[in-house]
N, C-alpha and C positions, 0 to 999 in steps of 0.2 A: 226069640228076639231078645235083644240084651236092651240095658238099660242104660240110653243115652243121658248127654252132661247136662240137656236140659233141664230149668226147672218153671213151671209155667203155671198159670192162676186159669179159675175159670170167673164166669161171671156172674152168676146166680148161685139159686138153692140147688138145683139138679143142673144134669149135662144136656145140653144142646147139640143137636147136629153139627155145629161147629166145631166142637168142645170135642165132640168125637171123633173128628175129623185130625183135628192137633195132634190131640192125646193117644191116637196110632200111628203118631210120625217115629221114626226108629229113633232117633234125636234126640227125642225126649224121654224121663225116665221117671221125672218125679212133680206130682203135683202140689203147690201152696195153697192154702185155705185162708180166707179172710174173713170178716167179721160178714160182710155181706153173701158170703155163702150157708150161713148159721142162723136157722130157724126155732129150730128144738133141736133135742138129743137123739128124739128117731129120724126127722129128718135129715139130720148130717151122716149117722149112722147109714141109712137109705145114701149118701151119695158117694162116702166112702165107699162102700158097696159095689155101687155101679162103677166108681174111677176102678177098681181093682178090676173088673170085670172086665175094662177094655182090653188088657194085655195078660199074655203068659210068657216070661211072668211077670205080676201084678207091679203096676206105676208105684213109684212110694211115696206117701201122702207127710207133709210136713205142716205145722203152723207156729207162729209168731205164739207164744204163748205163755208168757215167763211170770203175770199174775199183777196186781195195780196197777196203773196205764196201759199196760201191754197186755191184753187176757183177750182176745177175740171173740172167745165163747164163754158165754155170763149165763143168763137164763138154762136152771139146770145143772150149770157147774157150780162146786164152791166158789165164792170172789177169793182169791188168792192173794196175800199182803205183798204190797213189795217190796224186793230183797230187802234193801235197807234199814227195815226192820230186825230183819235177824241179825243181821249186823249191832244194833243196838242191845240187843239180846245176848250177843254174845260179847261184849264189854262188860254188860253185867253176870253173868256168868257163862264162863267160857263151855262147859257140858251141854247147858241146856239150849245156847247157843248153836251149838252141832245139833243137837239131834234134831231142833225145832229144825234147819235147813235139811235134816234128810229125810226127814216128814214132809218138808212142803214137797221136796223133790218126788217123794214117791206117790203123795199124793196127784200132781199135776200130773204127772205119767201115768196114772192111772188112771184118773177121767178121761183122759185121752184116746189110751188104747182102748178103752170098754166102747169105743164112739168108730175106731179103726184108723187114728192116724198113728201113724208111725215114730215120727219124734218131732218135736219141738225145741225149735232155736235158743237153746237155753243151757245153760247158764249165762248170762251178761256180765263178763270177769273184768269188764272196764271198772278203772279205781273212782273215787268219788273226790273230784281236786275243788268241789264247789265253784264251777265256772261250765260247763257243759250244758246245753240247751237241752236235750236230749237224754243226756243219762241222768243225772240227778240222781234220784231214789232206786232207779234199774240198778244201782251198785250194789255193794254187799255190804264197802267200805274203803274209805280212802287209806288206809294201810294195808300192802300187800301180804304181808303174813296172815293177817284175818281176813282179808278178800279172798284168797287160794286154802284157807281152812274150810271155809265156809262153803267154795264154791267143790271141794271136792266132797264133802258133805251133803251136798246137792246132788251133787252126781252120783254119789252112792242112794241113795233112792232111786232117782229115774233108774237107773241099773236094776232093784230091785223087782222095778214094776217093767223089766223086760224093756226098757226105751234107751237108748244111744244117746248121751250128752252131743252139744254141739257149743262150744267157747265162743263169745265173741266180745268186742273186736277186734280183733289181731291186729298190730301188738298193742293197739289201746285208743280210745275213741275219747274218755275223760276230762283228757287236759286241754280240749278247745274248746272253743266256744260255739263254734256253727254248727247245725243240724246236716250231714250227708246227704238228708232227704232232700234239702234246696238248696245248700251251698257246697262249696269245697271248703271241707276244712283244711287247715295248713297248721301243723305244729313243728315249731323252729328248734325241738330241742336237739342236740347231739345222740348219738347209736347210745353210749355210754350214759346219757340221761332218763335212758326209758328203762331201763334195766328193772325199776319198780312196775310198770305197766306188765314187762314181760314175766315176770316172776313168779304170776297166778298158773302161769302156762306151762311153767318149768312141772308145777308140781303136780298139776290136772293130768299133764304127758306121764307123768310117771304112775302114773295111775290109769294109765290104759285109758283117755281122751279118747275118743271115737270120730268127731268132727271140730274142725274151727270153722269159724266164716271171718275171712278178711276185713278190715275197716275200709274203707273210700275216705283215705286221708293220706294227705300228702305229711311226708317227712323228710324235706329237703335236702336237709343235710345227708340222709342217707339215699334215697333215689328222688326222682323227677317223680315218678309214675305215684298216684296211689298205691297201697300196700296191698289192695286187692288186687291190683292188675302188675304186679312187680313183681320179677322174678326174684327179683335181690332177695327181698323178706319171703315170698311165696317158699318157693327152693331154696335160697339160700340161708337163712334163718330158720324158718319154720321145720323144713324138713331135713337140711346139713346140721345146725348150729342146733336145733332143739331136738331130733331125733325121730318129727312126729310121722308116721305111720299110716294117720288116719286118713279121714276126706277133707277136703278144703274146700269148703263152700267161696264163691265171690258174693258180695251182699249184691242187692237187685240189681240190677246193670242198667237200669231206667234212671237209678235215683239222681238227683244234679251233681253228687260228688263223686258220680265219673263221666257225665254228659260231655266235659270239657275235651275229653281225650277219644274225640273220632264220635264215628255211625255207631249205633247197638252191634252192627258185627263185627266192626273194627275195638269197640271195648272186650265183646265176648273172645273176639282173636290173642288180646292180649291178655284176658285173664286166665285163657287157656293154658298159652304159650307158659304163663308164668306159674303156673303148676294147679291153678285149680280143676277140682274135678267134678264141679257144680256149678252150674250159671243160671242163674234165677233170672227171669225178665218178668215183669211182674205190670200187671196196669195197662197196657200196650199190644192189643193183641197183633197189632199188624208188625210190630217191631218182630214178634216172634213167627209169624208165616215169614218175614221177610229172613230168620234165620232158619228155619223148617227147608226156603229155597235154597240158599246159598250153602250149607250143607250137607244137605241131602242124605246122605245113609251114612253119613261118620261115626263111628258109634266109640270113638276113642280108645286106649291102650287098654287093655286086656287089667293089666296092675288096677287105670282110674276105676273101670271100670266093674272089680272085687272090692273096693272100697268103699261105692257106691251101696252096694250090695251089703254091705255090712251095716248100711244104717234103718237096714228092716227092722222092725219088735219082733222079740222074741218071747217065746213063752206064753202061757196061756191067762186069760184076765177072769176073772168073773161073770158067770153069768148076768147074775145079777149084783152087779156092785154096792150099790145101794145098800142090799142085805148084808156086807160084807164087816165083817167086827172092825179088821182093821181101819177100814175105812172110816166104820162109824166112830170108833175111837178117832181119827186122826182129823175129821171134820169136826170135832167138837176141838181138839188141840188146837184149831187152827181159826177158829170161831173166839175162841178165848184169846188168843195172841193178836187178835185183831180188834179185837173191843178196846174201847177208849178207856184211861184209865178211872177206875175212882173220885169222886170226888170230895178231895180232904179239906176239911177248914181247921184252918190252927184256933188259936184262943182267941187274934185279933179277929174274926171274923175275916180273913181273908184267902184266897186259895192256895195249898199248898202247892209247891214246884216237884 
């Protein structure tokens, strides 16, 4: 059995009847993990386990995981800084800047895969324009020359630790102000205006990117459609104008900034249509029986579906991580980089800056 475009959540700490039932539909190919699936380290361990065990071959396990607001699994994991910092890191110096981002990289990839998921939605190459509900601090930095340093620096960790990079938002989430998750954002600028947004992605692609996930943001000036469900940017952008290769994730096809554009099958239709070769439904389990009906054994192009395929971990982890030098070196690096600074008093009695 091959591994369909879906991508689908369950609802607890283990699988359910139900849960099993989904997750043998041909349709589906890969499963997400949320914060509510996450107990401990053996229990998630125990459920990747069982997801794998439903299919040959084995569904591939994704999560939301890029580290400060965004980290799903805490108890047990390092707390991971967000981007942003390294970012600041690397204005002060640009070396230790890199290497601290291919540290955290290979660090998060690696708690990861010792646990059995697969990759993690990450790096976040949206720019930092100071106006964005939602990304804020998930940036690296509002310059895209040290945004796409940093973020390939990223990537070359997760790589290290055997895990597939995934970019997001394509071509950029930054510069509005609304959250996807409730609204549609709209940003009015020109093709020729985003040129900074897209420039992290120029140089991630050239460096062997593995996955993007689209934004749910409209850009008028260049199509009607969101950029997730557009074929203009999907195909023609992404994969004509930039070259990429990889897989193209649609972000959740639940969330309200694509609600506006038809049923869950009528958005999943068009993010197909428009070149992704992942469709996340996420939160809604009947939305996805109701695509499990309507498509029934599609299991997509032979190409989507090598692509897919290529966002497996490679390589082998640790048994025991924990005991691991690297590790234990790079959990103290990362412990350090995250402690608050010092506290200096000058001569007036007052706090340094």
């Amino acid at each position: 059995m091959s591994l369909g475009p879906l991508m689908v959540d369950i609802a607890g700490t283990e699988l359910t009847p139900d849960d099993l039932e989904v997750l043998s539909h041909p349709i589906v190919g890969s499963v997400i993990l949320f914060s509510r699936n996450y107990r401990s380290v053996a229990q998630v361990t125990a459920l990747t386990d069982a997801i794998r065990a439903v299919r040959n071959p084995p569904l591939l396990i994704a999560v939301d995981h890029e580290g400060g607001r965004v980290q799903r699994f805490r108890e047990g994991f390092t707390r991971l800084p967000p981007v942003r910092v390294l970012g600041r890191r690397y204005d002060a110096d640009r070396r230790e800047g890199l290497a601290l981002a291919q540290a955290v990289g290979w660090l998060m990839a690696s708690e990861l895969r010792a646990v059995g998921v697969d990759f993690s939605f990450a790096p976040c190459v949206d720019l930092d324009y100071g106006v964005s509900e939602i990304i804020g601090d998930r940036a690296f930095h509002g310059d895209p020359d040290s945004a796409a340093a940093l973020a390939v620096a990223y990537m070359a960790g997760m790589r290290e630790a055997g895990m597939a990079a995934v970019a997001k938002h394509f071509p950029g989430h930054g510069a509005v102000i609304a959250d996807s998750h409730v609204a549609l954002p709209v940003d009015r600028r020109n093709f020729a205006d985003l040129e900074a947004d897209i420039r992290p992605y120029r140089l991630l692609i050239a460096n062997n990117l593995a996955g993007v996930m689209g934004a749910h943001v409209v850009f008028p000036s260049v199509d009607a459609l969101p950029a997730s469900l557009s074929a203009h940017w999907m195909t023609g952008v992404l994969r004509g104008e930039l070259n990429f290769h990889g897989c193209i994730f649609a972000d959740d096809l639940t969330m309200a900034g694509a609600a506006a554009f038809g049923s869950v099958i009528e958005r999943a239709e068009l993010a197909f249509a428009a070149g992704c070769d992942v469709l996340p439904i996420c939160n809604d389990r009947q939305a996805v029986k109701s695509m499990l009906k309507h498509f029934g054994s599609y299991p997509g192009s032979p190409a989507s579906q090598a692509r897919v395929v290529r966002m497996r971990a490679r390589g082998e982890v640790p048994v025991n991580l924990g005991a691991d030098r690297q590790w234990q070196q790079t959990v103290t690096l990362i412990a350090n980089l995250s402690a608050p600074p010092p506290l200096v008093l000058t001569e007036g009695g007052h706090d340094g800056v």
